[in-house]
Every structure is written in C-alpha cells, then in structure tokens.
C-alpha positions as CSV (number, residue, x, y, z in Angstrom):
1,X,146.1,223.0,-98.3
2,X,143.2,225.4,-98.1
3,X,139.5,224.7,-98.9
4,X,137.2,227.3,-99.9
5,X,133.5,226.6,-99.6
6,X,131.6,226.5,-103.2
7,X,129.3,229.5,-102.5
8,X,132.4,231.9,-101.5
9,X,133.8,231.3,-104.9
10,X,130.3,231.7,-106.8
11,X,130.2,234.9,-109.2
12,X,128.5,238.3,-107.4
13,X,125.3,238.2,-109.2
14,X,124.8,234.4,-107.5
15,X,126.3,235.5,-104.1
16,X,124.3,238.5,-103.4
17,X,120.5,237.6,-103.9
18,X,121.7,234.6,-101.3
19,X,123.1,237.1,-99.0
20,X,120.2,239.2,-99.3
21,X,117.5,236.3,-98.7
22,X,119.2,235.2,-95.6
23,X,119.5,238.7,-94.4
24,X,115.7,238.8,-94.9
25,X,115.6,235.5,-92.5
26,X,117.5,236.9,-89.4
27,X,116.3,240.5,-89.9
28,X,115.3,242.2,-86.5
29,X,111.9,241.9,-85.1
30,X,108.9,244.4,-85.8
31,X,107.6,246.4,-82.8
32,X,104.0,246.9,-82.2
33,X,102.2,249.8,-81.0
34,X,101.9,248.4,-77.3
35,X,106.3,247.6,-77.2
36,X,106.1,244.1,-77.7
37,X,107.8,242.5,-80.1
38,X,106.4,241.2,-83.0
39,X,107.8,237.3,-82.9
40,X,110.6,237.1,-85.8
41,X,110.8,234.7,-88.6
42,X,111.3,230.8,-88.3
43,X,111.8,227.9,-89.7
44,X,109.9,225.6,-88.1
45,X,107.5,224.2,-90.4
46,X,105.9,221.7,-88.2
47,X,102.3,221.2,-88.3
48,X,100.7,221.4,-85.3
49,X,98.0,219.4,-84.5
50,X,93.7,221.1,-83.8
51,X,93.0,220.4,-79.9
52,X,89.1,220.6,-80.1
53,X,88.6,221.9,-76.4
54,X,85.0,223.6,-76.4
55,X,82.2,224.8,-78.9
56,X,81.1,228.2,-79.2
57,X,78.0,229.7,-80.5
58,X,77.4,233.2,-82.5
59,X,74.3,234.1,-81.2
60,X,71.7,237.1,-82.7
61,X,68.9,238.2,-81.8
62,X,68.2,235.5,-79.5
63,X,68.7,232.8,-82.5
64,X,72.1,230.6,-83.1
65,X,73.5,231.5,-86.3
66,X,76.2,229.0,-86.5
67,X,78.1,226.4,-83.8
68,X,81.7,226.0,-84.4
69,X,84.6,223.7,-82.3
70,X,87.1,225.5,-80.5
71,X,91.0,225.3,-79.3
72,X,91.4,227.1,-76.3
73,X,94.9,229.3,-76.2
74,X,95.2,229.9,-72.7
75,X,98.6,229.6,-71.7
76,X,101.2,232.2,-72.3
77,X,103.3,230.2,-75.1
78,X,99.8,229.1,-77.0
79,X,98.8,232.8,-77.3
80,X,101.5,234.2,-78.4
81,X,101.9,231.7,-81.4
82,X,98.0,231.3,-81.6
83,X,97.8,230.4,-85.9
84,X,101.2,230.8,-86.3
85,X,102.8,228.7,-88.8
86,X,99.7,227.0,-89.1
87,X,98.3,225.6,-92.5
88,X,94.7,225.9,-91.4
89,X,91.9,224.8,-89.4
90,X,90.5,221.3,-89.8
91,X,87.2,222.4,-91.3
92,X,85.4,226.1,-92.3
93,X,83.5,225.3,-88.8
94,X,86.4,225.5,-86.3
95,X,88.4,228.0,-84.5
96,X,91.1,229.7,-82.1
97,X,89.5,231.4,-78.8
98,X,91.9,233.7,-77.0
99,X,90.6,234.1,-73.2
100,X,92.2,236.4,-71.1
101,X,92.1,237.5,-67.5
102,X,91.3,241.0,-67.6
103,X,88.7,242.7,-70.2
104,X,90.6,245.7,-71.7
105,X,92.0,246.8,-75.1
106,X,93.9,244.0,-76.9
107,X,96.3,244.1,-80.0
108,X,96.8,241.3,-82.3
109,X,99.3,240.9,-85.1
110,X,99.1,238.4,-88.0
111,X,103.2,238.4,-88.3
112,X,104.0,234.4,-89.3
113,X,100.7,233.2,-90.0
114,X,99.9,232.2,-93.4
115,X,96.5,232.5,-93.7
116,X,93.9,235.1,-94.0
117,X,91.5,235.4,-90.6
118,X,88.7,236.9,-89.3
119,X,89.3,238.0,-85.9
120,X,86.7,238.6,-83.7
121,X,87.1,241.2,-80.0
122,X,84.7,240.1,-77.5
123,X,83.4,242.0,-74.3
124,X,83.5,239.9,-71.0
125,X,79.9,240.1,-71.4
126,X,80.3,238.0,-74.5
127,X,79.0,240.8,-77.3
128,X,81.3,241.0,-80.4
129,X,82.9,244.4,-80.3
130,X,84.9,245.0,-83.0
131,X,85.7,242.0,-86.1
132,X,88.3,242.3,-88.3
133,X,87.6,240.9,-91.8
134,X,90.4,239.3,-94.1
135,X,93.5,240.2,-91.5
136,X,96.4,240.3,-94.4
137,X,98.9,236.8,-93.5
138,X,102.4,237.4,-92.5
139,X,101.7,240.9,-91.1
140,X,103.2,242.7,-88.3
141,X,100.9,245.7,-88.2
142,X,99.1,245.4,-85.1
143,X,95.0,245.0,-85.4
144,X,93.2,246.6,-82.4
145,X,90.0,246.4,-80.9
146,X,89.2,249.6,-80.4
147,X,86.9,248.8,-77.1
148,X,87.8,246.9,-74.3
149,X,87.8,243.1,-75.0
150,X,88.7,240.0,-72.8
151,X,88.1,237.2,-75.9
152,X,89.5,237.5,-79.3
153,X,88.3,234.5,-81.6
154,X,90.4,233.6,-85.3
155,X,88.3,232.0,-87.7
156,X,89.2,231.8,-91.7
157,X,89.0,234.8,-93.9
158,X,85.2,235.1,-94.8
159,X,83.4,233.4,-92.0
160,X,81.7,236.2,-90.4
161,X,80.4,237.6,-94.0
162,X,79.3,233.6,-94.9
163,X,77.4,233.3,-91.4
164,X,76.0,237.2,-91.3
165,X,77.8,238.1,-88.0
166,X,78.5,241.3,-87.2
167,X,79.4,243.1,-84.6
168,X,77.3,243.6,-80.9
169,X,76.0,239.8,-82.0
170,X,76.7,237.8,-79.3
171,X,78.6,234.5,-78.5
172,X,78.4,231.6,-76.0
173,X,81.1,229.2,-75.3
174,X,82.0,226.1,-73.3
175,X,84.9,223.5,-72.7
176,X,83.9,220.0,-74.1
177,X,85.0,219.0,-70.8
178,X,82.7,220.6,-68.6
C-alpha cells in the first residue's frame, strides 16, 4: 500500500504558489559590494532581549542634545546580526552601537531586520560622518559611509530629524560599567 502526502495530490494552481513561497525561503544569499554575504533568510522568530551596556550622548555645539542607553555589539556573531530579527528597541531613547577596531570605510545592510533605522557613521574621533535616514527594512543593498568610520550607531527611523542631529555633530559614549 502506498501513501501519498496531501499536498502532492493538491490541484496545480494550490501546489505552485507553495512551491514558489518556499523557494523564496531557501533562495541564495545577496552579495554586497565588499563580497560578503548578505545573511539569508530565517525563521527564527525569537525575540531577543535589550542589554543596556552604556549611554551615549549626541553632542552639538558644545550642548547635549539628547542621552540615549546603549547595547554594545562587539563580538563577531552580535555584529553581524546587530537588529536582525528584532521587533524593536525598548523605548524611542535606546540604541545599537557598532565599535570596531580599526577606523576605515564600513558597509551595512538592513537584509532581515524589520524595522526602519537611522544609522549613524562615526569617526574615531567621535564626529558623525555620514547618517543614513529611514534605512528601508529587509534590505540587502549595502549602505556606506562614504568616509572612514570606526562606530556605526542604529536608532529608529526618525530619531536624528526628532533630535536635530546631523552630521559632523558629535557623540560621547561610555559602558554603564565603567
């Protein structure tokens, strides 16, 4: 006796947009401009938890415009999943501070992360170099910073325009641990 599974035997017009949407799920990985890969598609829908590690200040003209919290993503696996699959920050006054060794160009992609951002490039002498406004979610098109940079900071969509940042503003930032 043979068994046949229930979605072999469904009509074409039911079998192919199911085909099609799980093709869409295991499709290849995006490439960006610097060779890596862009991380694929997933599943994992667990939310993961705000580590408030530091604060950080925008600074201009001498005068603090606004103090938010911070999570630090220093390690190699925190970086490269950064707001990925994230719902959110815990409040319009919190973000994600990328530190990294060396000050030089950087690339970041917005590929499985659901929310809008703001990103912000920082010099190692802590001005604000380049900010991207309203990074479109889910995208694998790489955002660069045009000038060297050896911080990038991810707010939400709309907090540098609600705070009056712009760019060569400066920013100060420490570990709550310190």
């Amino acid at each position: 006796m043979t068994f046949a599974s229930p979605l072999l035997m469904a009509p074409p017009k039911v079998f192919l947009p199911l085909l099609l949407a799980f093709s869409i799920i295991l499709a290849p990985a995006c490439s960006t401009d610097n060779g890596e890969d862009a991380p694929s598609a997933s599943s994992d829908t667990t939310s993961i938890p705000f580590d408030n590690e530091g604060q950080l200040a925008f600074v201009q003209d001498r005068d603090t415009l606004v103090l938010i919290d911070l999570e630090i993503a220093e390690s190699d696996s925190a970086q490269k999943r950064g707001m990925m699959q994230r719902e959110g920050f815990p409040n319009e006054t919190s973000g994600m501070l990328f530190p990294f060794d060396e000050e030089r160009k950087r690339s970041f992609w917005m590929a499985n992360t659901p929310l809008s951002l703001d990103l912000f490039f920082i010099s190692a002498d802590s001005q604000i170099v380049r900010i991207k406004k309203y990074a479109q979610p889910n995208s694998a098109t790489s955002i660069p910073s045009q000038a060297p940079a050896q911080y990038v900071l991810e707010t939400g969509a709309g907090f540098a325009d609600s705070y009056g940042i712009v760019e060569g503003d400066r920013v100060r930032w420490r570990r709550t641990d310190e």
